[in-house]
DSSP file (Angstrom, degrees, kcal/mol; ACC not computed):
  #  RESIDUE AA STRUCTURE BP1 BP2  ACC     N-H-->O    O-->H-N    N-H-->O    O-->H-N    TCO  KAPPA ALPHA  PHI   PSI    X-CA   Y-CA   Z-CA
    1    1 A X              0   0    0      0, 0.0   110,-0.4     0, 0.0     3,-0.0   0.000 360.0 360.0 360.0 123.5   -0.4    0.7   17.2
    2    2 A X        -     0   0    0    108,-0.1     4,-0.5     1,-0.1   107,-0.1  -0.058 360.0 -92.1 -75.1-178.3   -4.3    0.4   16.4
    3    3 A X  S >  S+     0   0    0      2,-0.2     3,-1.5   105,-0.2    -1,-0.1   0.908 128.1  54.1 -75.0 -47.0   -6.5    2.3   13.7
    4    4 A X  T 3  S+     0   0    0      1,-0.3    -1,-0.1    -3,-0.0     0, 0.0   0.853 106.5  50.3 -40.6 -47.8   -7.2    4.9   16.4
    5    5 A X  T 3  S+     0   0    0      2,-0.1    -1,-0.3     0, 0.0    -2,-0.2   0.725  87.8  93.4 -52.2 -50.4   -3.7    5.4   16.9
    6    6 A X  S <  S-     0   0    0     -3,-1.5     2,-0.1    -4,-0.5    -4,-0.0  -0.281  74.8-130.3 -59.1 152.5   -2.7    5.9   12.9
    7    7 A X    >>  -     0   0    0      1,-0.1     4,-2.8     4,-0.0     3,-0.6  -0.439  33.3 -73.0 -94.2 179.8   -2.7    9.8   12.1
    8    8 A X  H 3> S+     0   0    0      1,-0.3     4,-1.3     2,-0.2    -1,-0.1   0.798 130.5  39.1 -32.5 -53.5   -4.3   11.6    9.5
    9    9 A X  H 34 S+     0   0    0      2,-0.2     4,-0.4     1,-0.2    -1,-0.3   0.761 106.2  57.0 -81.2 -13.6   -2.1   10.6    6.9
   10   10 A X  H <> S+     0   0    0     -3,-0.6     4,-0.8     2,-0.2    -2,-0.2   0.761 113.7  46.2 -89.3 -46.3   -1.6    7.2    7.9
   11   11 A X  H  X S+     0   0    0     -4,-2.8     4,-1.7     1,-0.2    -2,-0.2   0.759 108.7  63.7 -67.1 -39.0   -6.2    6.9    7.4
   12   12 A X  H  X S+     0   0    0     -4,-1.3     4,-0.6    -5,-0.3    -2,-0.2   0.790 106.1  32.2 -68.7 -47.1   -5.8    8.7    4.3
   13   13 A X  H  4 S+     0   0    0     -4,-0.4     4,-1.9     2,-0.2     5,-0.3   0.796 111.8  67.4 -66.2 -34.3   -3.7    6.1    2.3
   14   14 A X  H >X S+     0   0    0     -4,-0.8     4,-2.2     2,-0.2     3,-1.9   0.947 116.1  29.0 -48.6 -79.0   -5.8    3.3    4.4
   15   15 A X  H >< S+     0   0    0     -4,-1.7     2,-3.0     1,-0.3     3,-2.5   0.705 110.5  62.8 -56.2-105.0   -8.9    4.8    2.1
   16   16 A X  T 3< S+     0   0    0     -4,-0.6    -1,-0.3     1,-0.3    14,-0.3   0.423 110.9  45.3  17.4 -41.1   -6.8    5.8   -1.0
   17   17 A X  T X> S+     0   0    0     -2,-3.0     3,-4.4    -3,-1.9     4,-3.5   0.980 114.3  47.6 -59.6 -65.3   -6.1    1.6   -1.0
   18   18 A X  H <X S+     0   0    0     -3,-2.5     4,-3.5    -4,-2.2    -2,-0.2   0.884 111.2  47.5 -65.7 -40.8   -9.9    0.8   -0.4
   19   19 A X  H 34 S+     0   0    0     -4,-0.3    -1,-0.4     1,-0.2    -2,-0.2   0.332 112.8  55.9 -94.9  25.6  -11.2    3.3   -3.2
   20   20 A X  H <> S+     0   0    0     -3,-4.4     4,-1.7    -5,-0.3     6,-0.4   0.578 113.8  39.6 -81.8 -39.5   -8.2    1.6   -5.8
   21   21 A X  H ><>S+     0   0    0     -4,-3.5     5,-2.0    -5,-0.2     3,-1.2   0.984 115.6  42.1 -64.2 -45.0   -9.4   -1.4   -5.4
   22   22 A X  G ><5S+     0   0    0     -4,-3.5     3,-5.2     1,-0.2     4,-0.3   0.988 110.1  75.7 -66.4 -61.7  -13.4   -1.0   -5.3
   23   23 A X  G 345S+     0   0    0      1,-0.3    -1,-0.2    -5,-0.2    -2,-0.2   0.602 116.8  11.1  19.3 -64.1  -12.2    1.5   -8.5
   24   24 A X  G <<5S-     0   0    0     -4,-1.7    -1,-0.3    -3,-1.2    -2,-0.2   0.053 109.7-103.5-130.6  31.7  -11.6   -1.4  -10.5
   25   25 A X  T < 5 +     0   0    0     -3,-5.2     2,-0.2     1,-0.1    -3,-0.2   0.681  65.5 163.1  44.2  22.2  -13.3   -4.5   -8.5
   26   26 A X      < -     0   0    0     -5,-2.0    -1,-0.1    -6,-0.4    -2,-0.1  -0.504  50.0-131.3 -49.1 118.2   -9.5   -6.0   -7.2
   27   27 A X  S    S+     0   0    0     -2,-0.2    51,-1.1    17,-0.1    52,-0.4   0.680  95.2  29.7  -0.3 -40.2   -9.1   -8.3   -4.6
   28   28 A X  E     -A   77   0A   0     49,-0.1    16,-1.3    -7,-0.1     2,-0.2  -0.982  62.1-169.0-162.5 139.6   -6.5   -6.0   -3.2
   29   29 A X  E     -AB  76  43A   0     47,-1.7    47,-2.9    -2,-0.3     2,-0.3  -0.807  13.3-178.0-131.2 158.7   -5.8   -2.0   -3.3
   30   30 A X  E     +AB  75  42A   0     12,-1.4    12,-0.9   -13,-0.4     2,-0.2  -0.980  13.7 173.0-153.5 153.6   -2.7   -0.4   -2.2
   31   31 A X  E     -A   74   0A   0     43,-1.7    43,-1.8    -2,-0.3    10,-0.3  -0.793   9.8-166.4-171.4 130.1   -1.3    3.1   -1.8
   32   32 A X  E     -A   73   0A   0      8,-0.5     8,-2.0    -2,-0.2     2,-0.4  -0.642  18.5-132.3-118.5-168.5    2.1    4.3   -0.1
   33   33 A X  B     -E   39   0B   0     39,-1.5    39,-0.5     6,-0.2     2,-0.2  -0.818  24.9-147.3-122.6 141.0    3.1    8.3    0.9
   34   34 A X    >   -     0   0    0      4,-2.1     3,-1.8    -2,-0.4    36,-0.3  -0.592  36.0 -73.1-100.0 177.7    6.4    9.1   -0.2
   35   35 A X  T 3  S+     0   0    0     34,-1.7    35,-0.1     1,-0.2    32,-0.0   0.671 133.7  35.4 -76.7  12.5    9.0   11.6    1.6
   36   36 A X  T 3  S-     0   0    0      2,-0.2    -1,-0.2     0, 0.0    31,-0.0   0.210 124.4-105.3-132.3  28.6    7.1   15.2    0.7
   37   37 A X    <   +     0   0    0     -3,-1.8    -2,-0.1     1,-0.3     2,-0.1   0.386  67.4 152.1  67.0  -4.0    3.7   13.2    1.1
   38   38 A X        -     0   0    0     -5,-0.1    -4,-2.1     1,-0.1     2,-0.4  -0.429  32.9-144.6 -70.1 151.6    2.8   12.9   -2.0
   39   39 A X  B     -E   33   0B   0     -6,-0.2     2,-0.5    -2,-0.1    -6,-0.2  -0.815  16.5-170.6-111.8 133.8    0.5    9.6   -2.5
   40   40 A X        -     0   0    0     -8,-2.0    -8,-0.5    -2,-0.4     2,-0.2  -0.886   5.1-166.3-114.0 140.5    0.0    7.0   -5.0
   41   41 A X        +     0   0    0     -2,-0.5   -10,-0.2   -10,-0.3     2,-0.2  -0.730  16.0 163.5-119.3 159.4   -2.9    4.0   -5.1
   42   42 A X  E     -B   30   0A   0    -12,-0.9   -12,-1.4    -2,-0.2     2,-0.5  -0.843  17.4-152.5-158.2 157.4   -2.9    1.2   -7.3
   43   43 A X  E     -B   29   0A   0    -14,-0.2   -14,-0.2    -2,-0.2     2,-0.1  -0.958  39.1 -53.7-143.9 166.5   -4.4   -1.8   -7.5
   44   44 A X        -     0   0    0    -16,-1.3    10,-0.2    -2,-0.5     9,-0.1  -0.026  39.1-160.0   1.7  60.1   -4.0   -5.3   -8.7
   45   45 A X        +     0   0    0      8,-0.1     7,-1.9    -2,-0.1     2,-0.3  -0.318  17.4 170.1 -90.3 130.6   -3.0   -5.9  -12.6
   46   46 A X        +     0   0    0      5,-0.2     2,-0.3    -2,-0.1     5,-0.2  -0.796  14.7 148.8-149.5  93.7   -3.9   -9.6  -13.8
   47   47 A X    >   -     0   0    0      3,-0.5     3,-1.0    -2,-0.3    -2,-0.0  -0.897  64.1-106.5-124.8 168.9   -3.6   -9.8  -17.2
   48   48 A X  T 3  S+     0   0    0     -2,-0.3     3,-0.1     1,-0.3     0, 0.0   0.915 122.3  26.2 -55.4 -35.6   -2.6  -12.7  -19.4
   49   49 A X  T 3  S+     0   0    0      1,-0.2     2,-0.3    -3,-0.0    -1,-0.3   0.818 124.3  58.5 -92.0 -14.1    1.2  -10.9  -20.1
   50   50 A X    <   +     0   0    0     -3,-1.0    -3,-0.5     2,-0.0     2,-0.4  -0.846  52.9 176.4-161.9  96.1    1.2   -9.1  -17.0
   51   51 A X        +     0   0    0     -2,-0.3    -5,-0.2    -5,-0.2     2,-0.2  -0.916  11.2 161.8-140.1 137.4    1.0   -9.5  -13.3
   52   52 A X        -     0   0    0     -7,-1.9     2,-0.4    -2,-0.4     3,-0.1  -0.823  31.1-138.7-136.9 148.4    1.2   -6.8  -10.2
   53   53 A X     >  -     0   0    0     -2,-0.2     4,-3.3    -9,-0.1    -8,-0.1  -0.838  35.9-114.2-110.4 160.6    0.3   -6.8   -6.9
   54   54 A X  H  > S+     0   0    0     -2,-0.4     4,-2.0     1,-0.2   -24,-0.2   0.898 114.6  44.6 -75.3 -40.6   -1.2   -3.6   -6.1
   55   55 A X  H  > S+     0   0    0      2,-0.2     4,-1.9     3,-0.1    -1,-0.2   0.945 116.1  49.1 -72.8 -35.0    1.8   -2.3   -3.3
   56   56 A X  H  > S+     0   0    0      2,-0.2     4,-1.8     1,-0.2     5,-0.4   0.983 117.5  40.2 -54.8 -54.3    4.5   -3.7   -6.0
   57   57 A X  H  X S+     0   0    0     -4,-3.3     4,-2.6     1,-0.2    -2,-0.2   0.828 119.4  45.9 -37.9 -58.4    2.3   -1.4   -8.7
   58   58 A X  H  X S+     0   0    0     -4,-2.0     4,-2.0     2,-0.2     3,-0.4   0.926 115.8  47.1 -52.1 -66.8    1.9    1.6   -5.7
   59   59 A X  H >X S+     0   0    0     -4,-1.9     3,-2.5     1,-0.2     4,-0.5   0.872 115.9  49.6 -49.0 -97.4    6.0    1.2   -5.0
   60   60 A X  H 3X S+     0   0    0     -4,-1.8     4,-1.3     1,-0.3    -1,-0.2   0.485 108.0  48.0 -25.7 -42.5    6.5    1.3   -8.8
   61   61 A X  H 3< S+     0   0    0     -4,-2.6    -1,-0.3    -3,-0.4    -2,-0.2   0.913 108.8  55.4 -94.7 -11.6    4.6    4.1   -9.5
   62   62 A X  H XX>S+     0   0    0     -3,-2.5     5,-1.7    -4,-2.0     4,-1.0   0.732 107.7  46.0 -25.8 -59.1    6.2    6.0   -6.8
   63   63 A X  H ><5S+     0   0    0     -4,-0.5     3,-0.6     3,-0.2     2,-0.4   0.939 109.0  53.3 -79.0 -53.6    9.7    5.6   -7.9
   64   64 A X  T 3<5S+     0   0    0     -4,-1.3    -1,-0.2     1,-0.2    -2,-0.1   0.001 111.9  54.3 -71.5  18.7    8.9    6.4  -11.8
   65   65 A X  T <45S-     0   0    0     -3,-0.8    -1,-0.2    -2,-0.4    -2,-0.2   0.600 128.9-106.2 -87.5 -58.4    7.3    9.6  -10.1
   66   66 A X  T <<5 +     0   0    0     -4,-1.0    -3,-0.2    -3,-0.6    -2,-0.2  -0.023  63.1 155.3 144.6   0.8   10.5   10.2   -8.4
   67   67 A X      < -     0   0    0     -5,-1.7    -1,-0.1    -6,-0.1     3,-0.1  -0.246  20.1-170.6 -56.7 130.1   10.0    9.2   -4.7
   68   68 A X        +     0   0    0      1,-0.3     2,-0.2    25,-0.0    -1,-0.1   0.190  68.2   4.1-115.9   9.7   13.4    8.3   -3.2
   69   69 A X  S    S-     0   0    0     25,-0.1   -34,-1.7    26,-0.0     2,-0.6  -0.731  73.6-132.9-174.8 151.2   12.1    6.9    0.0
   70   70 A X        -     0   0    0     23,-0.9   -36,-0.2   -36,-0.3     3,-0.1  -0.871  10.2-159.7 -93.7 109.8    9.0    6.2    1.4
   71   71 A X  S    S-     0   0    0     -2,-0.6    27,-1.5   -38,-0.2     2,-0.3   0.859  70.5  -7.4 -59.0 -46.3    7.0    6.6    4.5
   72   72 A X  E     - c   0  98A   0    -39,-0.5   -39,-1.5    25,-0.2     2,-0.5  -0.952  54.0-164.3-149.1 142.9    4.1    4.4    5.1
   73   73 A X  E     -Ac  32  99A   0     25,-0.7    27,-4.3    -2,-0.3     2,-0.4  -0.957  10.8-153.0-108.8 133.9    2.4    1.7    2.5
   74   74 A X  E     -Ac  31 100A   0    -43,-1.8   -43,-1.7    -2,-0.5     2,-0.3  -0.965   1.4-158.8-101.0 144.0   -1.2    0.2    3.1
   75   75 A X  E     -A   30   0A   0     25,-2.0     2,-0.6    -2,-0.4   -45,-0.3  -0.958   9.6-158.2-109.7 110.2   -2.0   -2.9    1.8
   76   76 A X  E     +A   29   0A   0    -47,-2.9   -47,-1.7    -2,-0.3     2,-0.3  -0.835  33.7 123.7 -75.0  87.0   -6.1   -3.6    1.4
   77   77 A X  E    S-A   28   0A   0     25,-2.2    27,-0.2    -2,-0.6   -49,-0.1  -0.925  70.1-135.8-175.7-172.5   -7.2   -6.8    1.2
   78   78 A X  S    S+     0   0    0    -51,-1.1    -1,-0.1    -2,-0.3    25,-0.1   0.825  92.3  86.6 -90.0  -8.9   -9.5  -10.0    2.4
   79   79 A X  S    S-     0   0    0    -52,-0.4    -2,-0.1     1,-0.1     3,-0.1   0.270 104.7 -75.0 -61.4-139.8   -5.7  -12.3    1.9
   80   80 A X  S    S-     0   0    0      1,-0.5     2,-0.2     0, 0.0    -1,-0.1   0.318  76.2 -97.2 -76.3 -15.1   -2.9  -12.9    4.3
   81   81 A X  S    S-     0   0    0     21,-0.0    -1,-0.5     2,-0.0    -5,-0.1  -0.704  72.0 -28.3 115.3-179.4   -1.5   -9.4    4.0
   82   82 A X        -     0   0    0     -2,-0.2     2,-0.4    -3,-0.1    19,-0.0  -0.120  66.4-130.6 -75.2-177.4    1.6   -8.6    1.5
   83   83 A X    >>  -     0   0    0      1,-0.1     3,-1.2     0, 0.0     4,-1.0  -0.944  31.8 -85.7-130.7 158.3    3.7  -11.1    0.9
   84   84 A X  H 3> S+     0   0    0     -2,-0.4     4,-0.8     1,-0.3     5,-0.2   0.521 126.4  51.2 -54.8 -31.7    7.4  -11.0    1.1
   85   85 A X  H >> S+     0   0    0      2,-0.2     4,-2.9     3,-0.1     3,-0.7   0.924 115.1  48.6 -62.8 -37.3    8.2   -9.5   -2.8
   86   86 A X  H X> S+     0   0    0     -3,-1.2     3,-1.6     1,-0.3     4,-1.1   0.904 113.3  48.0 -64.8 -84.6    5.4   -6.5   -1.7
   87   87 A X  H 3X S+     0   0    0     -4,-1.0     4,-1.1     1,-0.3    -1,-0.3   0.605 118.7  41.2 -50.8 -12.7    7.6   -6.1    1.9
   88   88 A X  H <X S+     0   0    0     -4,-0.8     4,-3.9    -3,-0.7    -1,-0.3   0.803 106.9  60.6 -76.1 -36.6   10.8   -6.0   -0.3
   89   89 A X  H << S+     0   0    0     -4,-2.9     4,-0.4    -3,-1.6    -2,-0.2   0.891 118.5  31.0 -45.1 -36.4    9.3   -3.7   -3.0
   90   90 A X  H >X S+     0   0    0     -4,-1.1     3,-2.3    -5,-0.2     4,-2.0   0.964 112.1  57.9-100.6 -42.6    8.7   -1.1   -0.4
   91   91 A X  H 3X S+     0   0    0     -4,-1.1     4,-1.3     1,-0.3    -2,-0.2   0.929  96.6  79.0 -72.8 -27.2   11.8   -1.7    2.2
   92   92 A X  H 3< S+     0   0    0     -4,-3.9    -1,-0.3     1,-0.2    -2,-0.2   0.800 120.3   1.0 -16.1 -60.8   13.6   -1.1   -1.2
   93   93 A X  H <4 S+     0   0    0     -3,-2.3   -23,-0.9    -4,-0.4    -1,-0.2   0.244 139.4  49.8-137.7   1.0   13.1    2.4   -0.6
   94   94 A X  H ><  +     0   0    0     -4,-2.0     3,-2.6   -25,-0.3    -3,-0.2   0.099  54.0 158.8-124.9  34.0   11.3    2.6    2.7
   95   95 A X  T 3< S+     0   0    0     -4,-1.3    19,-0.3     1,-0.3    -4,-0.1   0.720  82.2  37.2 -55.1 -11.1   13.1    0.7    5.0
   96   96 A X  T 3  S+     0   0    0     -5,-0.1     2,-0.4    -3,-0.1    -1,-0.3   0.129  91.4 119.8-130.4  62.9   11.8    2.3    7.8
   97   97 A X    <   -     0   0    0     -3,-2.6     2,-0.5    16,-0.1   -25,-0.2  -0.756  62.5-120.1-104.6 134.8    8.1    2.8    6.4
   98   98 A X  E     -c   72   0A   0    -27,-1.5   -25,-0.7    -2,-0.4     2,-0.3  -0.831  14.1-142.7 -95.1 120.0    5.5    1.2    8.2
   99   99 A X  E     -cD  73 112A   0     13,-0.5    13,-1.9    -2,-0.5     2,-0.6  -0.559  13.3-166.2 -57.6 120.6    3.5   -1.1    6.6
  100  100 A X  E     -cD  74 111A   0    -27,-4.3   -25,-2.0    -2,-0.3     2,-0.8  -0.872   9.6-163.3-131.8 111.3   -0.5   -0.9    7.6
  101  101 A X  E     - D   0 110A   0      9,-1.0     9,-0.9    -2,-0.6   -25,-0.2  -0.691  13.2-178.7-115.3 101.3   -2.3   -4.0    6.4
  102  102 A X        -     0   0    0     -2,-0.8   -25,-2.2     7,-0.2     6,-0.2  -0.256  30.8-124.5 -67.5 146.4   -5.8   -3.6    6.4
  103  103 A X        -     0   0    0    -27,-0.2     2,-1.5     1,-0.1     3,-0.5  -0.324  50.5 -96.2 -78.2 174.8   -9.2   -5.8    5.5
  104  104 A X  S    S+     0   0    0      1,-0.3    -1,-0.1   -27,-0.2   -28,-0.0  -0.314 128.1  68.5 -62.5  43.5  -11.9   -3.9    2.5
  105  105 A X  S    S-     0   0    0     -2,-1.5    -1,-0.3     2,-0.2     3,-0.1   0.362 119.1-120.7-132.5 -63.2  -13.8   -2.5    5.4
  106  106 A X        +     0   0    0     -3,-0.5    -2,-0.1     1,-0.2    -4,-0.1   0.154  64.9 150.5 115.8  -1.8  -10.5   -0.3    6.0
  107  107 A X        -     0   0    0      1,-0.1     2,-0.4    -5,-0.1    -2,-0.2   0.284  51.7-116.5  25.2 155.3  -10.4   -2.1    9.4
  108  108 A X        +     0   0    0     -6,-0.2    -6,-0.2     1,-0.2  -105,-0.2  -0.991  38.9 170.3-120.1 122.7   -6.8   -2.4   10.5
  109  109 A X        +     0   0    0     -2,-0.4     2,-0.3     1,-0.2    -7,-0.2   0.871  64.7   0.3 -98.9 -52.0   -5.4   -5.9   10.8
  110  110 A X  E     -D  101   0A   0     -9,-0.9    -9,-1.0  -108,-0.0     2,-0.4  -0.618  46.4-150.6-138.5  87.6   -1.9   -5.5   11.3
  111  111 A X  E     -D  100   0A   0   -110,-0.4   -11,-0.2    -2,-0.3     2,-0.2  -0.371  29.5-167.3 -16.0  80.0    1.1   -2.5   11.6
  112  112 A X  E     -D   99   0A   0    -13,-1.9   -13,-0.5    -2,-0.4     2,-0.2  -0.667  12.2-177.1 -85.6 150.6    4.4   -4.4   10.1
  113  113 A X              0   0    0    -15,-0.2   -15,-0.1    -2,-0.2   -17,-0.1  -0.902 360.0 360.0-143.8 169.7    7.5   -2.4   10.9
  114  114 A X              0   0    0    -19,-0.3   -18,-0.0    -2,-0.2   -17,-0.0   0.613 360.0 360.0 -88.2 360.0   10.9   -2.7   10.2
């Protein structure tokens, strides 16, 4: 699956990532869809007591919303893409949510599924 390919909703968290991150100058923005579509962004937290990656943060604030599964996460960001706590934080409760990890351009680098 390409960026052409992602629907409406799927481009809509992609950006929802991009404008957490620029938001607050992160490295890395994130935002997943839950199952009645509501969405949540977060990005990075790095503080001296307290460190988040922006999809754990996104996952996190999802579930202390109420979300009880999830549909799709983006991840937004110049690294390697999430890393394996991020891809458990969401199969937690999306296991069959498609990941879409993108560069800051909103460019699509990769589609993980499960």
């Amino acid at each position: 699956m390409s960026e052409p390919e992602l629907g409406p909703e799927d481009l809509k968290i992609v950006a929802l990532a991009r404008s957490a991150s620029a938001r607050v100058g992160s490295a890395e923005g994130a935002a997943v869809r839950d199952e009645t579509g509501r969405t949540y962004a977060a990005a990075t937290v790095a503080l001296p007591s307290l460190r988040l990656s922006a999809l754990a943060l996104a996952v996190a604030m999802a579930v202390s919303s109420g979300a009880t599964a999830l549909e799709a996460a983006a991840l937004v960001s110049n690294g390697p893409g999430p890393d394996a706590a991020d891809l458990a934080a969401v199969r937690d409760i999306g296991a069959d949510a498609m990941i879409i990890d993108a560069r800051p351009d909103g460019s699509v680098r990769r589609i993980l599924r499960p």
